[in-house]
C-alpha positions in Angstrom: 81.9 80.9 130.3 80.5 84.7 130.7 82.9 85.3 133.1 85.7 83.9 131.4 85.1 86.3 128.3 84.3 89.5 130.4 87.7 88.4 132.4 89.2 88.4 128.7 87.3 91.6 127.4 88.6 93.2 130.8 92.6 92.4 129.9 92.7 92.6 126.4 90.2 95.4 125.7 89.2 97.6 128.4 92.0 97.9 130.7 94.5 98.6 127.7 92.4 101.2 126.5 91.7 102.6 130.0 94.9 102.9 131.0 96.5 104.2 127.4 93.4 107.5 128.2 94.6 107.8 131.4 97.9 108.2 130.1 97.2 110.2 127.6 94.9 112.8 130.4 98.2 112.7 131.9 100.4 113.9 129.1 97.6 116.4 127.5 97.8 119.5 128.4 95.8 121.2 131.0 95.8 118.1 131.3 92.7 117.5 129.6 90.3 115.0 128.9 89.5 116.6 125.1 93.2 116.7 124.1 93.0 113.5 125.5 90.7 111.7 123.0 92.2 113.8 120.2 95.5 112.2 120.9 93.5 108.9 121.0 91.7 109.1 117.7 95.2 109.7 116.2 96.9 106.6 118.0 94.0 104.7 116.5 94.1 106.0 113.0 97.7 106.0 112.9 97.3 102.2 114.3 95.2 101.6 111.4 97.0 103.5 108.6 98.0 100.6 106.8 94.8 99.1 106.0 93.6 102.4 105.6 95.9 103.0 102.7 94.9 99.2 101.7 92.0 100.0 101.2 92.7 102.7 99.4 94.6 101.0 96.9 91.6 97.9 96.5 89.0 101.1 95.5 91.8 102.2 93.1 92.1 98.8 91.5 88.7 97.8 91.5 88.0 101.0 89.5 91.0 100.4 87.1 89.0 96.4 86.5 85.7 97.9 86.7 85.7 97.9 82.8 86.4 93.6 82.8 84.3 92.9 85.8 81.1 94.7 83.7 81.8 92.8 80.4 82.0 89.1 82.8 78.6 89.9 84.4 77.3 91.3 81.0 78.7 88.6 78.7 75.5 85.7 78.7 77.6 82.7 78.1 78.5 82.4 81.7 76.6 81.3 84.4 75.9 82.9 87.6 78.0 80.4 89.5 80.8 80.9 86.5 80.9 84.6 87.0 81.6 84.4 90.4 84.7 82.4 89.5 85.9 84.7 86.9 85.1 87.5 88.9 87.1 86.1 91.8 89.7 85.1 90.1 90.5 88.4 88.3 90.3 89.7 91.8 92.9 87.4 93.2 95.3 88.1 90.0 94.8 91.8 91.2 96.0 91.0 94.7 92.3 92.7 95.6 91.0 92.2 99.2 88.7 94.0 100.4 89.1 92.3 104.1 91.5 94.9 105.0 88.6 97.7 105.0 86.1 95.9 106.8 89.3 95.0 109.6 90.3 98.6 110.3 86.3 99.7 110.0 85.7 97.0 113.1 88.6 97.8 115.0 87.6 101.1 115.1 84.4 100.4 116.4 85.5 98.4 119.2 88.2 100.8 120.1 84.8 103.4 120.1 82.8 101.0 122.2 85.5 100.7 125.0 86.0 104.1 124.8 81.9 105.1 125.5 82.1 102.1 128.5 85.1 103.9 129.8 83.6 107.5 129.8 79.8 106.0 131.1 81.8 104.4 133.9 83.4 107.9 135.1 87.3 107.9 135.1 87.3 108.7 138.7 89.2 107.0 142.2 87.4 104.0 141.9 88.2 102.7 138.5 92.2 103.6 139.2 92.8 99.9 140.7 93.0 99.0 136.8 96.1 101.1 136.2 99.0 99.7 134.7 101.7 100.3 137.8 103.9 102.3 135.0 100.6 104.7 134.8 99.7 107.7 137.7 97.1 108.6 138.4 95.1 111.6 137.6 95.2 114.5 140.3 92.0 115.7 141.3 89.1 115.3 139.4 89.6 114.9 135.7 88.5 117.9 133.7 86.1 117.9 131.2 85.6 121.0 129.8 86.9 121.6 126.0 86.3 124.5 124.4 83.5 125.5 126.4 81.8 122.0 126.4 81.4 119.7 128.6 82.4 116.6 127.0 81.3 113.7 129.7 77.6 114.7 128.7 75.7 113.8 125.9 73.3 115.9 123.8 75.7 118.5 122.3 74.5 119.9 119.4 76.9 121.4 117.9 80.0 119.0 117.8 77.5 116.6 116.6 76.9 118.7 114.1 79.8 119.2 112.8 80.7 115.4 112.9 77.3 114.4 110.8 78.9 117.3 108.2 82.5 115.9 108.1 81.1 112.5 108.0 78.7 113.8 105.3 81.6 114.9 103.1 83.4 111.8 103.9 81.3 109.6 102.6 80.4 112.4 99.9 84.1 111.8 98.4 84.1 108.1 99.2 81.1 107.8 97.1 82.7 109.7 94.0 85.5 107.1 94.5 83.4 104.3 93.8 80.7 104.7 91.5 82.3 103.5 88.8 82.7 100.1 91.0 79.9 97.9 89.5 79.6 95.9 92.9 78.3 98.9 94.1 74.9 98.5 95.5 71.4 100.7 95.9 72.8 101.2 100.2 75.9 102.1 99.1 74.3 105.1 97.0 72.7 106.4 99.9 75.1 105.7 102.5 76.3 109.5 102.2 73.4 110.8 103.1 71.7 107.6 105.9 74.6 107.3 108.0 75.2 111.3 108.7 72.0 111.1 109.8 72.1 108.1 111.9 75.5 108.9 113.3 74.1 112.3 114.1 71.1 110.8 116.0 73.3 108.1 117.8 75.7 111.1 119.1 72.9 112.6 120.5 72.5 110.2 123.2 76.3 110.0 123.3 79.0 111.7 125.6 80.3 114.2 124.0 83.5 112.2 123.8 82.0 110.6 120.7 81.9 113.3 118.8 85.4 114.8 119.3 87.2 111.0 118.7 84.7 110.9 115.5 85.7 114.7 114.5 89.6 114.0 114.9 89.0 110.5 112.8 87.4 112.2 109.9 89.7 115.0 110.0 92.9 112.4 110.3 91.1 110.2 106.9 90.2 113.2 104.5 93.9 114.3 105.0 95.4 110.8 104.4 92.9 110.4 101.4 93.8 113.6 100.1 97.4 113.0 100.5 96.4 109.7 98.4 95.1 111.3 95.7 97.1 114.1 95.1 100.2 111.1 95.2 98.1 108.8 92.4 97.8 112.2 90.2 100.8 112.8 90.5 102.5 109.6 88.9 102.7 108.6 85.4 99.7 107.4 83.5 101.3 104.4 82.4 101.8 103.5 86.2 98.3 104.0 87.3 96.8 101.4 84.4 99.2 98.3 85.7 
């Protein structure tokens, strides 16, 4: 049975994902294993747009509602099990799911934890056997320098640093977005300032690689969210309560 899912993990996942970097090294220029992963972070985001903007749109609505959902949980002629329902089912009228966050917040993860198996495993001779016969193979040894760093080695200070600050701000403006949600919970509150500091301690022990596909990310979703916001200011008022 373990077999058959690492057999499956290998073919869907990894080898995918191994070849679409190699690939990309190819086509980068230098080529370049740095340009490499930028190009990668923004095939993934761009995979993932549409829930992105999904999700997007739920925080918008659940804001617009927040002002019903308070008066169900605050109104004491329901019960707990009936304020659920009613909850749930102004939700649903709403077309509200938040699913679609939580999907292109995991697919991102695994597309980060093939990516750090891919880099601890060396892209070197040996792992070539798994290309795609449409894919070449690199020339020499694939460079890892970027900007002065090497990026196949963990512990670098600074582009973790930056990525615990563009998180920071991230979750900074995410934050701002939703605490006027009343499902918003004590973690949530401090989830702008715990998880830049978790993520910065987890890059730490991290190839660089980490940092530079979480750098690009951020960079790619405070652009799209600010293109999102400047597009809801932008309409009528009248649209924006519906």
């Amino acid at each position: 049975m373990l077999e058959l899912f690492g057999n499956l993990y290998n073919i869907i996942l990894y080898q995918p994902i191994y070849n679409l970097v190699i690939a990309l090294y190819n086509f980068s220029p230098g080529p370049n294993l740095g340009w490499a992963i930028v190009m990668l972070a923004i095939i993934v985001r761009l995979i993932f747009l549409p829930l992105t903007l999904k999700g997007y749109k739920t925080d918008s609505l659940l804001e617009e509602i927040a002002s019903q959902v308070r008066a169900i949980e605050e109104d004491s002629h329901f019960l707990a099990k009936e304020k659920r329902e009613k909850t749930t089912a102004l939700l649903r009228e709403k077309g509200i799911n938040p699913i679609s966050e939580i999907l292109s917040l995991f697919g991102q993860i695994i597309f980060l934890l093939v990516l750090f198996q891919i880099v601890q495993n060396g892209i070197t001779p040996s792992g070539y056997d798994k290309l795609y016969s449409f894919v070449t193979a690199p020339v020499g040894n694939v460079y890892h320098q970027f900007f002065g760093f090497d990026i196949s080695k963990p512990f670098n200070l600074i582009l973790c640093t930056i990525a615990a600050v563009l998180l920071f701000i991230e979750q900074i403006w995410e934050y701002e977005v939703k605490k006027n949600i009343p499902e918003a919970t004590f973690s949530e509150r401090w989830y702008p300032l715990l998880l830049p500091i978790f993520t910065f301690i987890l890059l730490i022990i991290l190839p660089a690689t980490k940092a530079i596909f979480l750098i690009v990310s951020i960079l790619f979703s405070l652009g799209i969210r600010l293109m999102f916001t400047l597009g809801r200011s932008g309409r009528p008022k009248e649209e924006n309560v519906r």
